[in-house]
C-alpha positions as CSV (number, residue, x, y, z in Angstrom):
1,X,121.2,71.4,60.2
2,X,125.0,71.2,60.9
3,X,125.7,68.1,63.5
4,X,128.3,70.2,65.6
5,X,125.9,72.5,66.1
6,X,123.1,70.0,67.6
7,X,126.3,68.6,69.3
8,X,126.9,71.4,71.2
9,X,123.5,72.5,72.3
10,X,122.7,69.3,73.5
11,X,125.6,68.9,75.5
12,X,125.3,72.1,77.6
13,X,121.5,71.2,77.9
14,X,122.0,68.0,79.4
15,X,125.2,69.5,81.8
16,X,123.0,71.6,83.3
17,X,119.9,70.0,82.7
18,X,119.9,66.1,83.7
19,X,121.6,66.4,87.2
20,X,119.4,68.8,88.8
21,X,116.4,66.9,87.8
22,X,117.4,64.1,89.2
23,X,117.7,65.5,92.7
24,X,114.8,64.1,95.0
25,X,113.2,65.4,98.4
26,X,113.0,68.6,99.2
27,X,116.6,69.6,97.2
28,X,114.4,68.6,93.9
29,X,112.2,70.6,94.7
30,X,114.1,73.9,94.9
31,X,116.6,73.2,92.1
32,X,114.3,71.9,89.9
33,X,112.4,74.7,88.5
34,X,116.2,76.3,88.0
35,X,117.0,73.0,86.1
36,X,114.0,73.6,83.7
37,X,114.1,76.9,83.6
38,X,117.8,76.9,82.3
39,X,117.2,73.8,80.0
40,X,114.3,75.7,78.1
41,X,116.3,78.7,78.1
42,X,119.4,77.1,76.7
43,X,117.2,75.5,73.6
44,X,115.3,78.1,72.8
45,X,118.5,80.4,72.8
46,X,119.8,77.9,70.5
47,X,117.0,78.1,68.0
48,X,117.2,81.7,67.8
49,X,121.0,81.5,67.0
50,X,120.4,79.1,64.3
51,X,117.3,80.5,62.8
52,X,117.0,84.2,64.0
53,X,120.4,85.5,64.3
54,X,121.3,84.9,60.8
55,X,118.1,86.8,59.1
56,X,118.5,89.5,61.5
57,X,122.6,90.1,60.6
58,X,121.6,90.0,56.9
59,X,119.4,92.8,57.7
60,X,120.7,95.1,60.3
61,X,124.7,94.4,60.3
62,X,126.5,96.7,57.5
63,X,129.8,96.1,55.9
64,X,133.2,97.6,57.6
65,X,136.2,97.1,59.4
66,X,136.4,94.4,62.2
67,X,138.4,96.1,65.4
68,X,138.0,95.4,69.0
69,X,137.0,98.3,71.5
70,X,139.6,100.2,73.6
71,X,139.2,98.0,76.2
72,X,139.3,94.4,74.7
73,X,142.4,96.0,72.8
74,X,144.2,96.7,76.2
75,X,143.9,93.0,77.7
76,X,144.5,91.8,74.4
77,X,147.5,93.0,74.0
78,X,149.0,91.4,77.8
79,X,146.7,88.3,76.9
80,X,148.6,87.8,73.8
81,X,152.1,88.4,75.8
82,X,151.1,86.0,78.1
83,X,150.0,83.6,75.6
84,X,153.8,84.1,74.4
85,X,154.9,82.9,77.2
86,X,153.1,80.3,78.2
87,X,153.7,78.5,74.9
88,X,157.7,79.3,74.9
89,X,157.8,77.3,78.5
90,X,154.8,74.4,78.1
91,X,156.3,72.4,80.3
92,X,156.0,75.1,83.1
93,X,152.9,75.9,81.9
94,X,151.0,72.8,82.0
95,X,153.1,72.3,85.6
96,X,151.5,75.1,87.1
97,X,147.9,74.4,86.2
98,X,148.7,70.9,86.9
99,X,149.9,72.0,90.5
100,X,146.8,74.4,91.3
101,X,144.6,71.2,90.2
102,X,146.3,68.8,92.8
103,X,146.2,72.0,95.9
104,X,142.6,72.2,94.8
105,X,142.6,68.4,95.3
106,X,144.3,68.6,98.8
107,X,142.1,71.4,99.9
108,X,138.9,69.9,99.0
109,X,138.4,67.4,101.9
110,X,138.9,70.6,104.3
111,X,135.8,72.7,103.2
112,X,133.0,72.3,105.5
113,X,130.1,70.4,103.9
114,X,126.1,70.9,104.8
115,X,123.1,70.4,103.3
116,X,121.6,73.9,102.7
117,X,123.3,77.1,104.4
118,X,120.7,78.3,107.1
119,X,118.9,81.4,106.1
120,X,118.1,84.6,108.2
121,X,113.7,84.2,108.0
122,X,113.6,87.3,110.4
123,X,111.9,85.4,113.1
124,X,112.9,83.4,115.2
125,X,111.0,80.5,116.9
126,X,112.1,79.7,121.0
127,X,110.4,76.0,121.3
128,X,110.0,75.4,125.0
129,X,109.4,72.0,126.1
130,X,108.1,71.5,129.6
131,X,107.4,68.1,131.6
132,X,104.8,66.0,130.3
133,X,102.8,66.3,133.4
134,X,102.3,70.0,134.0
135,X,99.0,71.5,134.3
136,X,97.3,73.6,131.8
137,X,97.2,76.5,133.6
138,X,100.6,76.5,134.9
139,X,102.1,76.0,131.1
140,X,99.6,79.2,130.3
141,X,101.6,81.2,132.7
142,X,105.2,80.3,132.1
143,X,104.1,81.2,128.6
144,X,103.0,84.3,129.7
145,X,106.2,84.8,131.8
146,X,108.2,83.7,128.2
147,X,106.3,86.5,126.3
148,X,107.4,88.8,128.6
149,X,111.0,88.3,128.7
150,X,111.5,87.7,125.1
151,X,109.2,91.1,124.1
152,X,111.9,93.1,126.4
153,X,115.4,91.7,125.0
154,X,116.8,94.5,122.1
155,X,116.0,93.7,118.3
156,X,112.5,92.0,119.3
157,X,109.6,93.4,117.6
158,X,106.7,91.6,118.9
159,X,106.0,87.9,120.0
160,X,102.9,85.4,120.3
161,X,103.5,81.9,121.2
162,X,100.9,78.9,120.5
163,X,100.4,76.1,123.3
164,X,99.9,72.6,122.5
165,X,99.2,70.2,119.4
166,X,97.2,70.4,116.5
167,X,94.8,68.0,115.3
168,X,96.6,66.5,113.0
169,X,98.3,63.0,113.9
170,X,101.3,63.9,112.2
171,X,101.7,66.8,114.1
172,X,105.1,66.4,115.8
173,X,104.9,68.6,118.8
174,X,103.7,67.4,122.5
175,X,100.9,69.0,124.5
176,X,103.7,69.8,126.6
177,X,104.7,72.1,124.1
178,X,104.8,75.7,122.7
179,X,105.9,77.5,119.7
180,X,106.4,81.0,120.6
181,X,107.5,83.1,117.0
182,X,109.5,86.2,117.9
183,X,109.7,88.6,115.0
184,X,113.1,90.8,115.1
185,X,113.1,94.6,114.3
186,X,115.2,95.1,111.2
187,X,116.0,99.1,111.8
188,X,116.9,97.9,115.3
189,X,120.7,97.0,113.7
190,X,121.2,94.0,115.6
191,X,122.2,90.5,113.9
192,X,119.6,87.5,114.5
193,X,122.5,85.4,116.5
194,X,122.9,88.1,118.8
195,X,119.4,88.1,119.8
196,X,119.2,84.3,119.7
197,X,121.9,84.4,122.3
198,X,119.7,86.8,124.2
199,X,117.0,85.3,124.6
200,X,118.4,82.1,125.0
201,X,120.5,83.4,127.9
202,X,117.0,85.4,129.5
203,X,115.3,82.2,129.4
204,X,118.0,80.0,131.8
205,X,116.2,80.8,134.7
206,X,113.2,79.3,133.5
207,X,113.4,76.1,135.7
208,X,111.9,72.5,134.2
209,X,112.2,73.6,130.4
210,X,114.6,73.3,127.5
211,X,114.9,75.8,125.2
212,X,115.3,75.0,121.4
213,X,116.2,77.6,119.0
214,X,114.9,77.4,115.3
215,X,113.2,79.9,112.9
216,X,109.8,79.0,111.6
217,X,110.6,77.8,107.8
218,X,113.4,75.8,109.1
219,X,111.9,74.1,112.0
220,X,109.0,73.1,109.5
221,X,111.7,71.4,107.3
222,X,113.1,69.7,109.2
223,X,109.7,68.5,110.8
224,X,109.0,67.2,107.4
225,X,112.0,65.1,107.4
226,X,112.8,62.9,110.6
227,X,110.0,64.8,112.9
228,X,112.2,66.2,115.2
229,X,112.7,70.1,115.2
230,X,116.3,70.1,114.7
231,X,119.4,69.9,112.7
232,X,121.1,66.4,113.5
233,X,118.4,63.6,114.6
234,X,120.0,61.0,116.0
235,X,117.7,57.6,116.4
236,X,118.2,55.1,118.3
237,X,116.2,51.6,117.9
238,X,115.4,48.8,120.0
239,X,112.7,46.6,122.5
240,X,113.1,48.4,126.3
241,X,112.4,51.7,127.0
242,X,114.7,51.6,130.1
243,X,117.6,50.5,127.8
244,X,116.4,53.4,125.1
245,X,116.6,56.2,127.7
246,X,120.1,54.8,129.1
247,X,121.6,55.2,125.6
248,X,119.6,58.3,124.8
249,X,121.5,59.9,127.9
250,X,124.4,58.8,127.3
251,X,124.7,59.6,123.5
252,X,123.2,63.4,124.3
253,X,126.2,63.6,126.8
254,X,128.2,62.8,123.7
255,X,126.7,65.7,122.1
256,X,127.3,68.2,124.6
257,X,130.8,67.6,124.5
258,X,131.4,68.3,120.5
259,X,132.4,71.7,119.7
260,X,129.0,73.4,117.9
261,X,126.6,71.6,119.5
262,X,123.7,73.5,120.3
263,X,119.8,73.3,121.6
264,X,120.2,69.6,122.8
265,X,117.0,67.8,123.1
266,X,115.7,64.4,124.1
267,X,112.8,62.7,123.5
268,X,111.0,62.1,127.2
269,X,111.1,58.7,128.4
270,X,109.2,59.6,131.4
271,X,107.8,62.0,133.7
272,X,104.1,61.2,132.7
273,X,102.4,60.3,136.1
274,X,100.4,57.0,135.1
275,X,97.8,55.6,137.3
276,X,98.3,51.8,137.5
277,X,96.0,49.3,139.1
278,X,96.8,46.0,139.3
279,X,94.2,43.1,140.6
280,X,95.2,40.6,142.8
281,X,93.4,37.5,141.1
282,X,93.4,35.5,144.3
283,X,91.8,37.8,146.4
284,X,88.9,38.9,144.0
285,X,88.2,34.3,143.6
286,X,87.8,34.7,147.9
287,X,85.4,37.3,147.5
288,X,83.7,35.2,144.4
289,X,84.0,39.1,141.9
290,X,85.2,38.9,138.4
291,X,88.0,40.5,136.7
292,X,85.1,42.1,134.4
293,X,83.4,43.5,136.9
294,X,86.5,45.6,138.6
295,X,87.4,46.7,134.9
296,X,83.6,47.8,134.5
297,X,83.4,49.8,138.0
298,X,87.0,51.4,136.8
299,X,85.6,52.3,133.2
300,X,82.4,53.8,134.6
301,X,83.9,55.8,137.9
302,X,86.9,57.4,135.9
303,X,86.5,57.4,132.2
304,X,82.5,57.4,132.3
305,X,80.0,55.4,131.0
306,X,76.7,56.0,129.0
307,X,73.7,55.2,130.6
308,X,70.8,56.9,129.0
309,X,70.2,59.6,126.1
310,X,68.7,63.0,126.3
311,X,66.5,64.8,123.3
312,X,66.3,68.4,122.5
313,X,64.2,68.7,119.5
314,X,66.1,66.7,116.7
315,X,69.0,66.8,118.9
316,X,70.3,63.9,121.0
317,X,73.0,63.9,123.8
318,X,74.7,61.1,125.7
319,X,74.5,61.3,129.3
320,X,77.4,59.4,130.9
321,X,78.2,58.8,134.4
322,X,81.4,58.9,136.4
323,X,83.3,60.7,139.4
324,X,83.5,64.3,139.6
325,X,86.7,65.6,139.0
326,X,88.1,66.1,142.2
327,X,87.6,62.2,142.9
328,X,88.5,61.1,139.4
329,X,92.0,63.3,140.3
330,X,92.3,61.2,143.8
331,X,94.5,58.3,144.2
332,X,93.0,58.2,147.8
333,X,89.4,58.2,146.8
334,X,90.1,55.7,144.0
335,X,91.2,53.5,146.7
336,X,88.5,53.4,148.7
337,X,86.0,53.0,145.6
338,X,83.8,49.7,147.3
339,X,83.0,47.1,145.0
340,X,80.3,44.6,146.3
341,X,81.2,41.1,146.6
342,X,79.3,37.6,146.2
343,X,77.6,37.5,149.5
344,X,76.8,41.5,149.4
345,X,79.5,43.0,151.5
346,X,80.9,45.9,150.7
347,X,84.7,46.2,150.3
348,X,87.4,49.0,149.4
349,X,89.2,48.3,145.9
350,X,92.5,48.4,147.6
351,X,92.2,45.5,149.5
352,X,91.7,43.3,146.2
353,X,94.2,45.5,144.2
354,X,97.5,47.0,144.4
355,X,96.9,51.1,143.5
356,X,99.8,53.4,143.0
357,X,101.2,56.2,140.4
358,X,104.1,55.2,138.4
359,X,106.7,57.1,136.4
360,X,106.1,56.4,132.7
361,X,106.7,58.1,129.3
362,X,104.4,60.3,127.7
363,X,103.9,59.0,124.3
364,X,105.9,55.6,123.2
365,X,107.7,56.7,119.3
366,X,107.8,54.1,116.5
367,X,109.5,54.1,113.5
368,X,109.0,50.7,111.0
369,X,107.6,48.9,114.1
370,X,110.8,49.6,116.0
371,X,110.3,51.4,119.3
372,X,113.1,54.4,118.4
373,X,114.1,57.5,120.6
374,X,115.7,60.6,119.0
375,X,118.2,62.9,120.3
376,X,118.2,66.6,118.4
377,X,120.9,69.0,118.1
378,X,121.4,72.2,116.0
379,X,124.8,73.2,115.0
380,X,126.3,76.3,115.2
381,X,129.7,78.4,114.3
382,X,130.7,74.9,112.4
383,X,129.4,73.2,108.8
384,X,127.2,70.0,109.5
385,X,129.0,67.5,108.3
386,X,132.0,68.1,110.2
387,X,130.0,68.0,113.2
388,X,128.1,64.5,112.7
389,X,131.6,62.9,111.4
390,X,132.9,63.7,114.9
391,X,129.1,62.7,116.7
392,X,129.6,59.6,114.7
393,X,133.3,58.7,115.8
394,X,132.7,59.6,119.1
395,X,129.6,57.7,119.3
396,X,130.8,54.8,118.1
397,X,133.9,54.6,120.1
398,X,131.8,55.2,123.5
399,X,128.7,53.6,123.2
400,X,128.0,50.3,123.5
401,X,125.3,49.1,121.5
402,X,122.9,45.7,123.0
403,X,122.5,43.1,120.2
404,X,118.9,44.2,118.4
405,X,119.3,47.9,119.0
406,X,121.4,50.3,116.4
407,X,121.5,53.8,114.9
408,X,120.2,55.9,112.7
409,X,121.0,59.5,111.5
410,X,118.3,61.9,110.1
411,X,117.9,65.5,109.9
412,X,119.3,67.8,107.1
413,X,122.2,65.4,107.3
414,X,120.4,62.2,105.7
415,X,119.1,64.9,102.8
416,X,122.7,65.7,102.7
417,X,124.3,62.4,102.2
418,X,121.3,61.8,100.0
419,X,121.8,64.4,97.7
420,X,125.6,64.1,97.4
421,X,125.1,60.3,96.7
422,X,122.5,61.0,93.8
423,X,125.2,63.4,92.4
424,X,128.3,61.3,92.8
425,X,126.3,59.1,90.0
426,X,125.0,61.7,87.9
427,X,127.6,64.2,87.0
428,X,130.2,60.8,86.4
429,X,127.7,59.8,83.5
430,X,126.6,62.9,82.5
431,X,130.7,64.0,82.2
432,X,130.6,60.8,80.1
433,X,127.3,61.7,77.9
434,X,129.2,65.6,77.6
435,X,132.3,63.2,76.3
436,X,130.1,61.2,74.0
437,X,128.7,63.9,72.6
438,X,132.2,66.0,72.1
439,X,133.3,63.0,70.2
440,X,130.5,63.0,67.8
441,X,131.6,66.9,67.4
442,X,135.3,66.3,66.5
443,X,135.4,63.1,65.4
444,X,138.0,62.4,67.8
445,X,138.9,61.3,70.8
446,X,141.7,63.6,71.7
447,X,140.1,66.5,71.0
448,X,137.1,65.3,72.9
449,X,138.7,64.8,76.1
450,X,141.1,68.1,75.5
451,X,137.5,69.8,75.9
452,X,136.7,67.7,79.2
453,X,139.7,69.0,81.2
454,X,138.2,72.3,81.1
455,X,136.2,70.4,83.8
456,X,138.6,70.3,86.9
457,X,140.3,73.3,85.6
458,X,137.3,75.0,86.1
459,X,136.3,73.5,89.7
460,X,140.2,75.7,91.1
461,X,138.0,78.5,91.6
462,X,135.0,77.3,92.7
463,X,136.8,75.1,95.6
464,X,139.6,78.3,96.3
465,X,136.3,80.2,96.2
466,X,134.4,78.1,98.9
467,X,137.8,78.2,101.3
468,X,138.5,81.8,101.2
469,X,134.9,83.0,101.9
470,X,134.2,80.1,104.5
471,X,131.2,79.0,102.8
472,X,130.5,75.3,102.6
473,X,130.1,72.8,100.1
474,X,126.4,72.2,99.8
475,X,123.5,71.7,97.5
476,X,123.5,75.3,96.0
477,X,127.6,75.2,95.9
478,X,127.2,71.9,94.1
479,X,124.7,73.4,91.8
480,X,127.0,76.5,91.0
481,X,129.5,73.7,89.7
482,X,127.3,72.1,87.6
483,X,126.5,75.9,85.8
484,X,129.7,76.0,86.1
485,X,131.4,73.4,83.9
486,X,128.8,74.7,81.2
487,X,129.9,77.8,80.9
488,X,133.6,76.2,80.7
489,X,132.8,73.6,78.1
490,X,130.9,76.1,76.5
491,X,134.2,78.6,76.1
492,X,136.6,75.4,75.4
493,X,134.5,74.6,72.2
494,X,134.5,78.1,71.0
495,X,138.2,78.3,71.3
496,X,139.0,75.0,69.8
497,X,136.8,74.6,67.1
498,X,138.1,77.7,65.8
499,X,141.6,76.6,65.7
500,X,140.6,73.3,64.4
501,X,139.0,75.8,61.4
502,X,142.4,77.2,60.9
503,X,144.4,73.9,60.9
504,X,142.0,72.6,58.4
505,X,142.9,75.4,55.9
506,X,147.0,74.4,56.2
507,X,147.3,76.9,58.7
508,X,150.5,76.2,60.5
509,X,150.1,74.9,64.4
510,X,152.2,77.8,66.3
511,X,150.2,80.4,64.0
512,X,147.1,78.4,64.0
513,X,146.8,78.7,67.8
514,X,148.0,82.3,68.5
515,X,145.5,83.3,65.4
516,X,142.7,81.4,67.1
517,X,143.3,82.6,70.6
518,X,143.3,86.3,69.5
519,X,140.1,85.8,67.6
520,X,138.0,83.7,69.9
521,X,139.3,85.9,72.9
522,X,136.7,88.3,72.8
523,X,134.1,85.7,72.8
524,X,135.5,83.4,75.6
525,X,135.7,87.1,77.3
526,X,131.9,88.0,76.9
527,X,130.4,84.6,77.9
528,X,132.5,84.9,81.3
529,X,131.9,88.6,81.8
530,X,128.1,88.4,81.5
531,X,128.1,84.8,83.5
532,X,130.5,86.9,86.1
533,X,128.4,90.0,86.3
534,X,124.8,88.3,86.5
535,X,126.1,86.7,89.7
536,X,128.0,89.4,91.2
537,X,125.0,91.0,93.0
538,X,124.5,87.6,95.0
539,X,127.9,88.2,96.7
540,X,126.0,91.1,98.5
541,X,123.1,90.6,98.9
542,X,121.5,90.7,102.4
543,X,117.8,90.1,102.5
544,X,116.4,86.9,103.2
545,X,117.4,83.8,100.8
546,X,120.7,85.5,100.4
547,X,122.4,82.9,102.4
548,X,121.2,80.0,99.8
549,X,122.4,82.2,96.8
550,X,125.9,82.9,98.1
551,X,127.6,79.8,97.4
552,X,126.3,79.1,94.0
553,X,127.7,82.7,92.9
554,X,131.1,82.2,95.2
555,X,131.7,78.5,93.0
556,X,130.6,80.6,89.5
557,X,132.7,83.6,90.1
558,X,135.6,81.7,91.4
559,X,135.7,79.1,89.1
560,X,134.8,81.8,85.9
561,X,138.3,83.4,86.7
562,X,140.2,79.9,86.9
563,X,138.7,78.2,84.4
564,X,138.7,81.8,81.2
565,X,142.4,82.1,82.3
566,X,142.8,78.6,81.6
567,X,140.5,77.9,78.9
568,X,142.7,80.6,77.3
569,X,146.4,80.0,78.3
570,X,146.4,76.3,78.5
571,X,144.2,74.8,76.6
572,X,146.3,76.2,73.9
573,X,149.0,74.7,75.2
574,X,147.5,71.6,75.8
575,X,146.5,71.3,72.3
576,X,149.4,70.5,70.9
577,X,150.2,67.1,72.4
578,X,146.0,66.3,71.7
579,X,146.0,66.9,68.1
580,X,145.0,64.2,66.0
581,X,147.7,63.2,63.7
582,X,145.2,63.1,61.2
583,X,142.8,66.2,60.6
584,X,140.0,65.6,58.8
585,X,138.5,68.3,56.0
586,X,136.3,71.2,56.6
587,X,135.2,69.8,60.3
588,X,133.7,72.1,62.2
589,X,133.6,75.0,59.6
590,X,130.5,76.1,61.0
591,X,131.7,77.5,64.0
592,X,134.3,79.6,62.0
């Protein structure tokens, strides 16, 4: 089996292949199948074109002339004038490419970066978040009250709400919670942000809540990664929970400021009513009664002890004993509970024991046996990692940290920086495998990294794709490069290993190259068409998912235009100062 071949294959394989695999978390998990997918589709496709192909031209293809169709003719014939052109004035030429490369460059720090572009679910889920200490039955009604308002705002179809937490321990949400989901009317013709704004703005009145806006697949996600149900966790570690709040409130005041900010939430520090008794050891040694003793009367009277057993049949109950609930719910009553002392007098528990209700949190957070607090904040009308750059500046500028207590920044930002860092490693050695592997193909250097310039040729597209549609650089935009510079590298081998073929036979170099462009133009055509026209119903689609499919088609499309029109006027160019002075025989005569 020819070398080149194998050379080739492989190459595009482990383009696409190797740095999608190694994303981790939940990027992995959605790109991966793709990788695999592509990767099995790519070999096999390669198998059939060695093996396959070849039988079935012997047996279907019939001898005749070799022409191009009307249309191919037509852009052949102003390729090949621009082709003219571009190699009478190489200087120019390679200026201008050279020039789009370096405002591609310049724009590329301005595109908007995020993890994964939000996508329309068609529900929408209104958290509400009450104080710790509300009753039962007055969270039931505000529900209610919620249901209500929500059902009547324009675009709603129908909503249900559920109170409370789960079971589970790792269930993030508070008893203080609920998680209404509102399902929106698609023939109603309103967009989901307009109805978020809605309801948002028919729920102000609500007084004692907060309002967080999510959709049910997202708010799960981000669950799964920091436990807080929103965009941008920021964490904040350290020893006092009076310190902890202070900074919390201080930092969330941050956040309101920063344009985008939206759905602010912080974790409660307080407003949990806590019932705290506190003996007075001397007074308890005049009366001669032990500490035990008070803890034992306090056990029994509120949380209830067991003093006997009852049997049904085979069945067996606990009978406990303790106040009723209206004295267990008394301060007053608990007060006067008597306790008996050594000489059998009967005395109130106040007067050995200072009784009172105190202000404390509802549930204490810990993170790697830190005490941490977290303030949430979705983002809106701007791309995420704008937004935390200019959280993080301002944060760091304005708050004043205590020694033992720092930062740290979750939400689909840490999968963000997390998945841009695994690919600033992968694609720089898998550009260097690709180069490897070109090498072994030519047998030179030159020509090897000739093919590898198709690379940031390519990307002018994809990044003047991203700015002119205002989508942002993300996973599935970084993905589109990736399929990207396969197709590219892909189209540069085509066109140069043909031309190498000619120079090999003592073709001349100006001939060689206009020869070789007008033959390998129709396949360098085809490979970007198909690639192009595959993707073009992403741009417009509307349903749900469509928002994670757009930028990998914008970066494709984009950079399939850039990188054909350069794969076919430059590279030409570019090949004359890459040619190896030396050309060895009958290289690459397989692809001819």
């Amino acid at each position: 089996m020819a070398p080149s071949w194998w050379c080739y294959g492989i190459s595009i394989i482990i383009l696409v292949f190797l740095p999608l695999m190694t994303l981790t978390g939940m990027e992995g998990k959605m790109f991966g199948p793709l990788a695999l997918t592509i990767a099995i589709a790519l070999a096999v496709s390669l198998a059939i074109s060695l093996f396959l192909s070849p039988a079935l031209c012997a047996y279907i293809l019939k001898g005749g002339a070799d022409h191009d169709t009307k249309p191919i003719a037509f852009m052949k014939r102003y390729y090949l004038k621009m082709l003219n052109a571009a190699m009478a004035s190489q200087k120019k030429t390679v200026a201008a490419a050279v020039g789009l490369l370096l405002a591609s460059f310049a724009l590329f720090p301005f595109l908007g970066k995020s993890f994964i572009p939000i996508m329309k679910e068609g529900s929408i889920t209104p958290t509400i978040i009450r104080m710790p200490s509300i009753a039962i039955d007055e969270a039931v009604k505000i529900d209610m009250e919620v249901m209500k308002i929500v059902s009547e705002v324009p675009g709603v179809k129908k909503a249900m709400s559920v109170l409370g937490r789960g079971e589970s321990p790792a269930d993030p949400s508070g008893p203080n919670e609920s998680n209404p989901v509102v399902s929106m009317d698609p023939e109603s013709g309103r967009r989901q942000v307009e109805i978020e704004e809605d309801i948002r703005k028919a729920l102000t009145h609500i007084p004692g809540v907060q309002i967080v806006m999510n959709q049910p697949i997202a708010q799960r996600v981000d669950e799964m990664l920091t436990g807080v149900r929103s965009q941008l966790a920021i964490k904040i570690f350290g020893d006092d929970l009076t310190e902890l709040r202070r900074l919390s409130e201080q930092v969330a005041q941050i956040v309101k400021t920063v344009p985008g900010a939206r759905d602010i939430r912080v974790d409660r520090l307080s407003g949990q009513q806590t019932l705290t008794i506190d003996i007075d050891r001397r007074a308890i040694a005049r009366h001669g009664i032990n500490v035990a003793d008070i803890h034992t009367i306090i056990e029994t009277a509120i949380g209830g002890s067991e003093v006997s057993q009852l049997y049904e049949g085979e069945r067996r109950y606990a009978i406990q004993l303790r106040y009723p609930e209206s004295f267990r719910n008394s301060v007053d009553i608990i007060r006067e509970t008597t306790l008996r002392t050594a000489d059998n007098a009967l005395i109130p528990l106040e007067s050995v024991a200072t009784i009172k209700l105190v202000d404390s949190p509802p549930m204490i957070n810990r993170e790697t046996g830190k005490r941490r607090v977290v303030v949430g904040s979705n983002v809106v009308d701007r791309d995420l990692g704008g937004f935390v750059a200019e959280v993080q500046r301002r944060v760091e500028a304005e708050v004043k940290l205590p020694e033992g207590y720092y930062f740290s920044w979750g939400g689909q930002f840490e999968n963000m920086q997390r998945a841009m860092s695994t690919l600033m490693v992968i694609v720089p050695l898998t550009v260097v495998a690709i180069y490897f592997l070109l090498f072994m193909m030519f047998n030179s250097v030159r020509l090897a990294g000739l093919i590898i310039t198709v690379l940031p040729f390519a990307s002018i597209g994809g990044v003047f794709g991203l700015a002119l549609t205002g989508e942002y650089l993300s996973v599935p935009a970084s993905v589109g490069f990736i399929a990207l510079w396969g197709i590219a590298v892909l189209n540069g081998v085509v066109l140069i290993t043909y031309v190498r073929s000619l120079r090999e036979d003592g073709v001349p170099l100006d001939q060689a190259l206009r020869d070789g462009c007008a033959q390998r133009f129709r396949p360098v055509m085809m490979t970007a068409t198909v690639a192009l026209l595959g993707l073009v119903p992403f741009l417009f689609a509307t349903g749900p998912g469509s928002e994670v499919q757009r930028p990998l088609a914008v970066v494709v499309i984009g950079g399939l235009i850039t990188s054909t029109l350069l794969t076919l006027v430059v590279l030409p160019v570019l090949y004359r100062w890459f040619e190896p002075p030396v050309i060895p025989k009958k290289l690459g005569d397989e692809f001819s």
